[in-house]
C-alpha positions as CSV (number, residue, x, y, z in Angstrom):
1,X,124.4,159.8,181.0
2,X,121.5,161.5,178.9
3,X,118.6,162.4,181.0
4,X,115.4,162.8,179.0
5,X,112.0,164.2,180.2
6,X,108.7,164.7,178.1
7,X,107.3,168.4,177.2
8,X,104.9,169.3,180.3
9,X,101.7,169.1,177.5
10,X,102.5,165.5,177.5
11,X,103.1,164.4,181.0
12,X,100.1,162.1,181.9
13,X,97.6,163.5,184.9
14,X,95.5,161.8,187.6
15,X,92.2,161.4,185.5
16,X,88.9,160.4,187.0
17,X,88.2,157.2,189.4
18,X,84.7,155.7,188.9
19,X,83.3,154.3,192.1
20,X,83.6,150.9,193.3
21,X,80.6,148.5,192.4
22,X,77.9,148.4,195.0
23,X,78.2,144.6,197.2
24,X,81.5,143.4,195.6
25,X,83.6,140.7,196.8
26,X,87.4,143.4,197.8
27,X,89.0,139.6,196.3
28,X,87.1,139.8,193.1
29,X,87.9,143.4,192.1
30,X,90.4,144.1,189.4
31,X,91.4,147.9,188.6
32,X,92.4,148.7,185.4
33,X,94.1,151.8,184.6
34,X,92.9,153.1,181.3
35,X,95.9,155.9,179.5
36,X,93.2,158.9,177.7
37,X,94.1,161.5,175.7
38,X,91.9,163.6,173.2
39,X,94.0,166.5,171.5
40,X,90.6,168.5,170.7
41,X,90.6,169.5,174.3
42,X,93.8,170.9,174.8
43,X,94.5,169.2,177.9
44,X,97.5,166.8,178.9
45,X,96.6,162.7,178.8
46,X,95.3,161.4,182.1
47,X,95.1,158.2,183.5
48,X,91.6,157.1,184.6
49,X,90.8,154.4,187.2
50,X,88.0,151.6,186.5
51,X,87.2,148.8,189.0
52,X,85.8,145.4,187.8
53,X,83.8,142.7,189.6
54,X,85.3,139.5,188.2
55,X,83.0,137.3,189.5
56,X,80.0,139.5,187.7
57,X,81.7,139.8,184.4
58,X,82.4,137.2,181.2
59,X,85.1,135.1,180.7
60,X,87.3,137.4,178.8
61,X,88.6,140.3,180.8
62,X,90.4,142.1,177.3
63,X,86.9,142.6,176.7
64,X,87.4,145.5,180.0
């Protein structure tokens, strides 16, 4: 069987993980994950880490 693996300048990082909105419901949170990259810095893609209050936000959560 083949094995492949991605070049280390493309292997995807731990990125940033805002905080938590203040006096949310731990049932209405979502977390999204959110896949950056920006090849004018040089630096491999990282995944950041969002947090959404549902119950505090619109309808539509593609709008995230």
């Amino acid at each position: 069987m083949v094995q492949l693996t991605l070049p280390n300048n493309s292997k995807g990082k731990k990125g940033k993980t805002w905080p938590k909105p203040e006096g949310s419901d731990a049932k209405a949170l979502r977390e999204f994950k959110v896949y950056r990259y920006d090849p004018d810095l040089g630096e491999n893609p990282r995944w950041d880490t969002y947090y959404v209050d549902t119950s505090k936000c619109g309808p539509m959560i593609l709008d995230a």
